[in-house]
C-alpha positions as CSV (number, residue, x, y, z in Angstrom):
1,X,23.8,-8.3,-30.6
2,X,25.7,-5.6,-32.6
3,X,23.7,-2.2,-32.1
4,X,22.4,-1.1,-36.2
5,X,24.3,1.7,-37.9
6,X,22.4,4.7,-38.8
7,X,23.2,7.7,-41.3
8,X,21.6,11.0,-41.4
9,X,21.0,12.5,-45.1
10,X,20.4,15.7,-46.7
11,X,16.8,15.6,-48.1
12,X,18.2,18.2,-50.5
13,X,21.2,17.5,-51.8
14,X,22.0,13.9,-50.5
15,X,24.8,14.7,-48.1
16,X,25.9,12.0,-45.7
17,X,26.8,12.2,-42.0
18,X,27.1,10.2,-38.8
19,X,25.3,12.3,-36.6
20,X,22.1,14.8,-37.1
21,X,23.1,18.3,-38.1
22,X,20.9,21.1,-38.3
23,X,22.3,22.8,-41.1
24,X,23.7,21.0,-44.4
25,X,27.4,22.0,-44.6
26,X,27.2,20.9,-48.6
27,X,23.9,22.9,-49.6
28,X,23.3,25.3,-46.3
29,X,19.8,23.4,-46.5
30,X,18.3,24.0,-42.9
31,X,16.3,21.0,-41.2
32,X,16.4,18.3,-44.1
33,X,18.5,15.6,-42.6
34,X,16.8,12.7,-41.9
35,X,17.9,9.1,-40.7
36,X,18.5,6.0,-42.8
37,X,19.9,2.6,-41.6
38,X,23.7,2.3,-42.9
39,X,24.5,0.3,-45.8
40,X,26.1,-2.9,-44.9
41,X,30.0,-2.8,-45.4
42,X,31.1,-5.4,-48.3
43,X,33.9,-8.2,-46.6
44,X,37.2,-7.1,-47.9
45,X,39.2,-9.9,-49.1
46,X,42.7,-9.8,-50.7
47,X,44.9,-8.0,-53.1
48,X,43.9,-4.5,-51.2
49,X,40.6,-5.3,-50.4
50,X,39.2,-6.9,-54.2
51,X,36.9,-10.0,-53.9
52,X,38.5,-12.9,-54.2
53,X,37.8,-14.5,-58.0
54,X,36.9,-11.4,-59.4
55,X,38.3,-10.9,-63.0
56,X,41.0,-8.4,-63.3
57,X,40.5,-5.3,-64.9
58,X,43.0,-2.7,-66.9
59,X,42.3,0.7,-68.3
60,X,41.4,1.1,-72.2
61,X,42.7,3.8,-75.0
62,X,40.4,6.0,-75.5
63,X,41.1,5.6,-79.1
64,X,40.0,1.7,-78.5
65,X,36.6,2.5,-77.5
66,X,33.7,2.1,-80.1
67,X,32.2,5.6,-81.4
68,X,29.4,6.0,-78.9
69,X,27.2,6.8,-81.8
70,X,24.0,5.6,-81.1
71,X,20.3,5.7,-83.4
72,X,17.6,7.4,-81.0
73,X,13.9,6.3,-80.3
74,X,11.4,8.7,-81.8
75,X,9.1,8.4,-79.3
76,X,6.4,9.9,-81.5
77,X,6.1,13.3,-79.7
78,X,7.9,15.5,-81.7
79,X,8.5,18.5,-79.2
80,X,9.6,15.7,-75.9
81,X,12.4,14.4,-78.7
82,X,13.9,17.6,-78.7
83,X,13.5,18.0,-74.9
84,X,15.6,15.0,-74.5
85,X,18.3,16.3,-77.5
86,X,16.7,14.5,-80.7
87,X,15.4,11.5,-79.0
88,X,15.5,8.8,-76.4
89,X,18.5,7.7,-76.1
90,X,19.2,3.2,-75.7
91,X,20.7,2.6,-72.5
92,X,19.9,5.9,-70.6
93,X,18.3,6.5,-67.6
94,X,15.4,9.6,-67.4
95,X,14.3,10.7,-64.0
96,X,11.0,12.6,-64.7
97,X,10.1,14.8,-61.5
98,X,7.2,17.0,-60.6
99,X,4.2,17.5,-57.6
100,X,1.8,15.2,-57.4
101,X,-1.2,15.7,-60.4
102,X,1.1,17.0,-63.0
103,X,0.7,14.6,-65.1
104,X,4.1,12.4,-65.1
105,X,2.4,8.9,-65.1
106,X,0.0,10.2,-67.8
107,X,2.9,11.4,-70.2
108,X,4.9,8.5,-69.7
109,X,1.8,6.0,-70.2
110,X,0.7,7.8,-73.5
111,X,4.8,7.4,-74.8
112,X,5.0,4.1,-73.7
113,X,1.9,3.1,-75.5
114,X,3.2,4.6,-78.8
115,X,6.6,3.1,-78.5
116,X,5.1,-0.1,-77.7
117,X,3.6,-0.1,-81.1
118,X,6.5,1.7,-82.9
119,X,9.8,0.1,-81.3
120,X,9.1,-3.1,-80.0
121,X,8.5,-4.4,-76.5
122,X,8.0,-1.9,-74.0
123,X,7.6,-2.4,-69.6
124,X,5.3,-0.1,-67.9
125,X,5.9,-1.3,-63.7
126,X,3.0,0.3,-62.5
127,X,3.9,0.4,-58.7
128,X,1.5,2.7,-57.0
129,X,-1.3,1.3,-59.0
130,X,-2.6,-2.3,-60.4
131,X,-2.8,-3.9,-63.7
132,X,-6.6,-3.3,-64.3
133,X,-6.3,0.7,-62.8
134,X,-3.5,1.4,-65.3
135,X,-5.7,-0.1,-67.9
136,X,-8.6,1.9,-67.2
137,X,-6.0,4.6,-67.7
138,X,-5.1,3.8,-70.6
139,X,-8.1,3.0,-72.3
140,X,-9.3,7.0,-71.3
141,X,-6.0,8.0,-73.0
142,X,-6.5,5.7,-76.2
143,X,-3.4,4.0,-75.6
144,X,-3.0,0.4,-77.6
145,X,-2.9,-3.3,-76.5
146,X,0.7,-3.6,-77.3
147,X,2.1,-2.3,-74.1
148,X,3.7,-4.9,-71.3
149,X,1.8,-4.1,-67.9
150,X,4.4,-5.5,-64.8
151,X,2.3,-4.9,-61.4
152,X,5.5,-5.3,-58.7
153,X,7.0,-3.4,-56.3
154,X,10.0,-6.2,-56.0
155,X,12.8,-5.2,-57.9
156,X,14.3,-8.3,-57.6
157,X,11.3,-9.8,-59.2
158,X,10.9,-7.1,-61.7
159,X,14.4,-7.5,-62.6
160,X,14.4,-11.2,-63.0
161,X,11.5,-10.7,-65.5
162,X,13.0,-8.1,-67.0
163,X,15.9,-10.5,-68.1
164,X,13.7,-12.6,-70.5
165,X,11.8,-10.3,-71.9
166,X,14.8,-7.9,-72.9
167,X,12.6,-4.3,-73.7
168,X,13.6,-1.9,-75.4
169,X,12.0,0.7,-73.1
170,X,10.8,0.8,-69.7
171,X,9.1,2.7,-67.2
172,X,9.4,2.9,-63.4
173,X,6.5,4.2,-61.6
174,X,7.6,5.0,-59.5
175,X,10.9,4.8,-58.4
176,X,9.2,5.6,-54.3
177,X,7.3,2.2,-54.6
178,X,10.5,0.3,-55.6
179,X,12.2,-1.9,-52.5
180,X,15.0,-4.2,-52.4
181,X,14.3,-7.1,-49.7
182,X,18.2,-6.5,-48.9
183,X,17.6,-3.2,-47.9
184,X,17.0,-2.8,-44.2
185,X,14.4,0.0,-44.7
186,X,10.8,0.9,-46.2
187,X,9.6,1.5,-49.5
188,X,11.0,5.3,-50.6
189,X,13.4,5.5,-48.0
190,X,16.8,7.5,-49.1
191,X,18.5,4.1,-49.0
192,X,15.9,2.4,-51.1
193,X,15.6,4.9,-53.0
194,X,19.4,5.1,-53.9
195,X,19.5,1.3,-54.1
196,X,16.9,1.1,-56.2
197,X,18.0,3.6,-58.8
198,X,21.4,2.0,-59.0
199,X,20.5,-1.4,-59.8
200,X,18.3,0.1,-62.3
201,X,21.3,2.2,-63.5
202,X,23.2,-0.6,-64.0
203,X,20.6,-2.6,-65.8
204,X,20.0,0.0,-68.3
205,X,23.4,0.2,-69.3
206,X,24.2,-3.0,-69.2
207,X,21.1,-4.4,-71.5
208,X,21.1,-1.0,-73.4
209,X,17.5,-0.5,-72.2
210,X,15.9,3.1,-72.1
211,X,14.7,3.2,-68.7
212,X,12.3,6.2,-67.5
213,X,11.8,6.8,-63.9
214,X,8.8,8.6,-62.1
215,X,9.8,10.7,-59.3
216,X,7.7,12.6,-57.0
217,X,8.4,16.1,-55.3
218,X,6.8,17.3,-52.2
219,X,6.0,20.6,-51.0
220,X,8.9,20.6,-48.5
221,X,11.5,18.5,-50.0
222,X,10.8,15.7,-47.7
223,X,13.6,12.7,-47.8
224,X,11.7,10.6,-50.5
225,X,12.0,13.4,-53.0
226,X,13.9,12.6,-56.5
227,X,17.0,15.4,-55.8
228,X,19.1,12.1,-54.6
229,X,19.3,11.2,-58.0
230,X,20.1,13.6,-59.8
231,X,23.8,12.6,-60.0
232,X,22.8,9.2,-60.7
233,X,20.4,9.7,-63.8
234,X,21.6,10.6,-66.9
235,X,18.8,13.0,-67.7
236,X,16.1,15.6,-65.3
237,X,12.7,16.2,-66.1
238,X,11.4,18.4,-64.7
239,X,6.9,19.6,-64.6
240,X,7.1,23.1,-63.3
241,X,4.2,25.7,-63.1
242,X,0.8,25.7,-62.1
243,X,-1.1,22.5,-61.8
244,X,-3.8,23.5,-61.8
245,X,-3.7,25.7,-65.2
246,X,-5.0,23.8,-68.5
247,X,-1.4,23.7,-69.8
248,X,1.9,21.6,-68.4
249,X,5.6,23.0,-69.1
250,X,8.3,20.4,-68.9
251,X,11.8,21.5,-68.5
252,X,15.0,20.0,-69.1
253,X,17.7,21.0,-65.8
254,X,20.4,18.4,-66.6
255,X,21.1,16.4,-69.6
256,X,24.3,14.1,-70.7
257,X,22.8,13.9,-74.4
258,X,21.5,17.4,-75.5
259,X,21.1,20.7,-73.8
260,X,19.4,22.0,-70.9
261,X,16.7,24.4,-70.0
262,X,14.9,23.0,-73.0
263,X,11.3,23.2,-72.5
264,X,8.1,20.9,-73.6
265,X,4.3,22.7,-73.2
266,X,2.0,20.2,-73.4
267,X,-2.2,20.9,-72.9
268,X,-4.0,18.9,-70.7
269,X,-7.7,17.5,-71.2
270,X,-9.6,14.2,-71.0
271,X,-7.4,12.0,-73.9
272,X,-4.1,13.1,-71.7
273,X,-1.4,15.8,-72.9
274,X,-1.3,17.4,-76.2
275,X,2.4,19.3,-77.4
276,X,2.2,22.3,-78.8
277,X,3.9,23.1,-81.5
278,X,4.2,27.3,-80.4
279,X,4.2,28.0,-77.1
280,X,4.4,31.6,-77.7
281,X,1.2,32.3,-78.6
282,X,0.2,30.4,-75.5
283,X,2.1,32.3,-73.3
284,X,1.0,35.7,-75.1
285,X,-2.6,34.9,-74.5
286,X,-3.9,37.7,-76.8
287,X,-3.3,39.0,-80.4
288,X,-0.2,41.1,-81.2
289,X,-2.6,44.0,-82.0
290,X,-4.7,43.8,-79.6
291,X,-4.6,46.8,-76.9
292,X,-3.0,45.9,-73.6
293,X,-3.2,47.6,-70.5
294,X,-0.5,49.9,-68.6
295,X,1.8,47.1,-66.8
296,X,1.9,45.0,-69.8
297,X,5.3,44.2,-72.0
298,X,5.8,41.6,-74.3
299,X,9.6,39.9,-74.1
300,X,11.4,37.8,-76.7
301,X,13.0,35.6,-74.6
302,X,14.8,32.2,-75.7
303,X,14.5,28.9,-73.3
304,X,16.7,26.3,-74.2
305,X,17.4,26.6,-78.0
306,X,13.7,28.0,-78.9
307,X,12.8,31.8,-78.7
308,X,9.7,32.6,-76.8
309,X,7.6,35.6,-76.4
310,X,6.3,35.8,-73.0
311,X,4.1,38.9,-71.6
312,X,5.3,40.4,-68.5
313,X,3.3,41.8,-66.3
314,X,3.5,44.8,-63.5
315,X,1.5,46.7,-60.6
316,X,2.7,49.4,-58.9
317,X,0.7,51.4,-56.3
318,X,1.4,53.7,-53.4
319,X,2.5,51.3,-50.3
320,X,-0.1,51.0,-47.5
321,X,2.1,49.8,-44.6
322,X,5.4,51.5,-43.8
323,X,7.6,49.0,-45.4
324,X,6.8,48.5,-49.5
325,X,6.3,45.2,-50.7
326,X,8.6,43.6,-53.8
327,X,6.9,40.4,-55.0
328,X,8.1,38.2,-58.1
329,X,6.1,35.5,-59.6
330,X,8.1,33.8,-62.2
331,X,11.0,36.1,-62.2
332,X,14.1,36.2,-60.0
333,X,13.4,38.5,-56.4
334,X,16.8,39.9,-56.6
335,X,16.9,40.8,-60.3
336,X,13.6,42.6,-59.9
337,X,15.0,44.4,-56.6
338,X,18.2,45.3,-59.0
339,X,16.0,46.7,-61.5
340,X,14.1,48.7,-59.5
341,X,17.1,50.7,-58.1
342,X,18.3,51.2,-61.7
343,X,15.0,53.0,-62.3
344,X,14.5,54.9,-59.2
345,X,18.7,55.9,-60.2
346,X,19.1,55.8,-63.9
347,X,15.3,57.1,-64.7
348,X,14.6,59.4,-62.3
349,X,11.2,57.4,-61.2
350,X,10.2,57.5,-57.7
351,X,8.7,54.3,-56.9
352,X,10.8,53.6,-53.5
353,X,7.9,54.1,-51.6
354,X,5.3,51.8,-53.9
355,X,4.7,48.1,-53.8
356,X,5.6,46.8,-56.8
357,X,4.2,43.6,-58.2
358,X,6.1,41.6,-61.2
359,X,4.8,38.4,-62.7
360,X,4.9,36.2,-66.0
361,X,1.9,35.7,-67.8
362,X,1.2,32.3,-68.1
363,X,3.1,30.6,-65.4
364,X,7.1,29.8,-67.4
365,X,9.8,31.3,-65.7
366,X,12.1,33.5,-66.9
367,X,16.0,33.2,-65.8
368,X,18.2,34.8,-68.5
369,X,18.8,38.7,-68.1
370,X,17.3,39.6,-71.6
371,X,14.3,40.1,-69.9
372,X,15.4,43.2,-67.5
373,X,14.2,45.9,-70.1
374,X,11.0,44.5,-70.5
375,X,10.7,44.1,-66.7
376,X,11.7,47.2,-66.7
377,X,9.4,48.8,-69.4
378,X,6.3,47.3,-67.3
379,X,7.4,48.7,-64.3
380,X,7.1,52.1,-66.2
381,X,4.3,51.6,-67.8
382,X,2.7,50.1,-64.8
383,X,4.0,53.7,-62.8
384,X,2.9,56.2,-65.4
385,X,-0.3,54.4,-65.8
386,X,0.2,54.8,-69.7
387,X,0.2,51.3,-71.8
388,X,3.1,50.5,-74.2
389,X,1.6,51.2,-78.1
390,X,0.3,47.8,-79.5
391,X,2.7,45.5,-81.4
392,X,5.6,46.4,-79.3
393,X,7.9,43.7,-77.7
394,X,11.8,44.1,-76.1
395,X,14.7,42.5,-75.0
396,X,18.2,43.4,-73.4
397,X,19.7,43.3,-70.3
398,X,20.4,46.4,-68.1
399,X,23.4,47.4,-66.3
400,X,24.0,49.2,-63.3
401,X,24.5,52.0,-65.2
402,X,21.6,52.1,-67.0
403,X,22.8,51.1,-70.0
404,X,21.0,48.4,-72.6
405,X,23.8,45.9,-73.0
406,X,23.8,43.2,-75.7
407,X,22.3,39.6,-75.4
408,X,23.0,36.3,-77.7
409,X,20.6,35.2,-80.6
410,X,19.8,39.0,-81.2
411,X,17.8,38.1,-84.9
412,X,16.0,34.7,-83.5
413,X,14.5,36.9,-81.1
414,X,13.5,39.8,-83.8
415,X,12.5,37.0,-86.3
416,X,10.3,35.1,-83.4
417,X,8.4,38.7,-82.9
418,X,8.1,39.8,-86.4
419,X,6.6,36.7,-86.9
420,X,3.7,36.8,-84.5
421,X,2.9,40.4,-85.5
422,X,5.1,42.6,-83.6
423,X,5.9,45.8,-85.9
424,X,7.6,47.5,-83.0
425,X,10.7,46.0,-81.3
426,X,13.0,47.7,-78.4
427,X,16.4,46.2,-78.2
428,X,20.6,47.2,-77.5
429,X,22.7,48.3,-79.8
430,X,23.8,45.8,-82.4
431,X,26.2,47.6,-84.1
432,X,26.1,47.8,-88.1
433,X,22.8,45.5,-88.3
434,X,20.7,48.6,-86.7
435,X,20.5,50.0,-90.1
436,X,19.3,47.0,-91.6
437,X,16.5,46.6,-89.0
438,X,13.1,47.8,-89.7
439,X,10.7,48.4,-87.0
440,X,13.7,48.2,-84.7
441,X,14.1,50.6,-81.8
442,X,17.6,51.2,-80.7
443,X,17.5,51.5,-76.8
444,X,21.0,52.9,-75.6
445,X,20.0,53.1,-72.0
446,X,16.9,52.4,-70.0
447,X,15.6,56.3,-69.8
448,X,16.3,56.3,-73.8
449,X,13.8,52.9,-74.2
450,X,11.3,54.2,-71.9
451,X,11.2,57.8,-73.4
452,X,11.0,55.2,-76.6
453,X,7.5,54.3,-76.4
454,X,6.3,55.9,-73.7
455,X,7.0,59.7,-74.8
């Protein structure tokens, strides 16, 4: 008997090899690779290895091809159409990833049930649990009677049913429960798991189905997790953030029909997630007049196309151990470490011998460099022991030099805080509009912002 082929795979990045390796030489991931039985190798029959009876096929002008124009399903959340770029698109495929508890069955349930009444029939394969748990679900989230319940973990069988009922949308969850009798491996294996998402793949596009798929992320990045589909999907979802916080944030990190790092904040209670419509005054947490303590600066960021404020928040204190601690919640280690030197450098503050703490109010993380001078305004603040006057918010980046450079979507970000009460903004040059500007403090370098508002 011929001895079973096995492949090892990059839990992280889906990298393929004959043999075990302890470091991925496509991601540098260290201990991820696990091992998967081999796919079995299709017969190759003539005319350079094309089944034999197989239609032809020729290339296509791209000025042939219909206008891929397509009408979008509301999906009667306002805030997740813009997530996905104006709506769910027919025919794509949605991978929607998080931990376990942050609430990606319960979104998906509650848009199901609305499109089920909306856009016609609608399949909700409710793998990890049955027909009469999901209903119980759904009856605490006030979901309708319209919605198809399909209790399977065949996808064979799901598929087969799938062919007469011909829905419009339907949800996979999740994709870990899915098998493929084929398949010489458990239930949310890496070669179930990839088998499963590609038949699904190709049904979507071929019935022009939306097709949503539940994927789960563990704490490690075990083999099972939803990273070995990214390149197959056409969209990522992402739930990031705290689970255990009374609010959700779902983020946006690839997608083939709008733009990414667009994020959804949804509330969570009893009746299942809520949008909301402002996230800044979410993330804010207090009144623009209202006094804040030392450490505290309000930034006017922008995530995805939408400007948020965000409050930004700093500790600094005299380090008890020889070596001083640098911790980042929410904000990126090395741009904190950056903007500490430029500090200790540019504004003659001595803080290389304090622990300094940095965090985002709130639990969204901030990526773009517009925050650095409001990172770097808290630390200030958080060193002097003085608090920033109230109604004050700021944005730029910061150079090595110390300068205040220039970021994009300079009057969304003033408009955003003027709008939620902020009298008081700190921001780069911006050429002839600084006369225009009221309330506007012009920041040439960082010493000049934090001799701004704390002078």
């Amino acid at each position: 008997m011929a001895k079973a082929r096995s492949l090892f795979f990059c839990s992280a990045c889906g990298h393929e090899s004959t043999r075990w390796l302890g470091r991925c030489p496509a991601c540098d991931a260290w201990n991820t690779f696990a091992e998967a039985p081999a796919p079995a190798k299709p017969s190759r029959g003539g005319n350079g290895g094309r089944a034999r009876g197989a239609m032809p096929v020729a290339p296509i002008r791209l000025g042939d091809v219909p206008s891929g124009r397509v009408a979008r399903i509301p999906s009667g959340m306002a805030e997740f159409d813009v997530l996905l770029g104006g709506g769910i698109v027919p025919g794509s495929l949605v991978l929607v990833g998080g931990p376990p508890g942050a609430g990606k069955s319960t979104l998906l349930l509650q848009i199901a049930a609305r499109l089920a009444a909306q856009a016609g029939p609608v399949v909700y394969v409710c793998g990890e649990e049955s027909a009469a748990q999901t209903k119980l679900r759904a009856e605490r989230l006030g979901a309708g009677d319209d919605l198809l319940l399909l209790a399977e973990t065949d996808l064979h069988a799901i598929l087969d049913a799938l062919e007469t009922l011909e829905p419009r949308v339907l949800v996979v969850d999740s994709i870990q429960t899915m098998a493929l009798p084929e398949v010489e491996s458990f239930a949310g294996s890496v070669s179930q798991v990839r088998d499963c998402a590609t038949a699904l793949m190709a049904f979507a596009k071929r019935t022009n189905c939306a097709t949503f798929v539940v994927g789960h992320v563990t704490k490690d990045g075990s083999i099972a997790g939803p990273r070995l589909l990214e390149h197959l999907v056409d969209t990522v979802l992402y739930f990031e953030g705290d689970s255990g916080a009374d609010h959700r944030i779902l983020r946006a990190h690839k997608n083939r029909f709008g733009s990414v790092d667009e994020i959804c904040v949804f509330t969570m209670d009893q009746r299942g997630l809520h949008e909301i419509r402002n996230p800044s005054q979410l993330f804010l947490g207090r009144s623009s007049s209202a006094a804040r303590p030392s450490g505290s600066c309000v930034v006017a960021g922008i995530v995805g196309s939408r400007p948020v404020l965000v409050e930004i928040q700093a500790l600094v204190g005299q380090a008890s151990y020889g070596t001083p601690q640098r911790l980042a919640a929410n904000v990126d280690r090395a741009r904190l470490a950056m903007i500490l030197a430029v500090l200790e450098r540019r504004a003659g503050m001595s803080i290389g011998s304090h622990d300094v703490y940095a965090s985002v109010a709130g639990g969204l993380r901030i990526n773009e460099p517009a925050a650095d001078l409001g990172i770097a305004l808290a630390i200030a603040s958080a060193f002097r022991g003085r608090a920033l006057p109230a109604a004050t918010a700021a944005f730029g980046e910061l150079g090595l030099s110390g300068e205040v450079r220039g970021v994009a979507q300079r009057s969304r970000r003033i408009a955003e805080a003027r709008k939620l009460g902020f009298r008081t903004i700190v921001a780069p040059p911006g050429g002839s509009r600084d006369a225009n500007e009221d309330g506007v403090i012009v920041a040439p370098d960082v010493s000049a912002a934090i001799g701004s508002v704390l002078s």
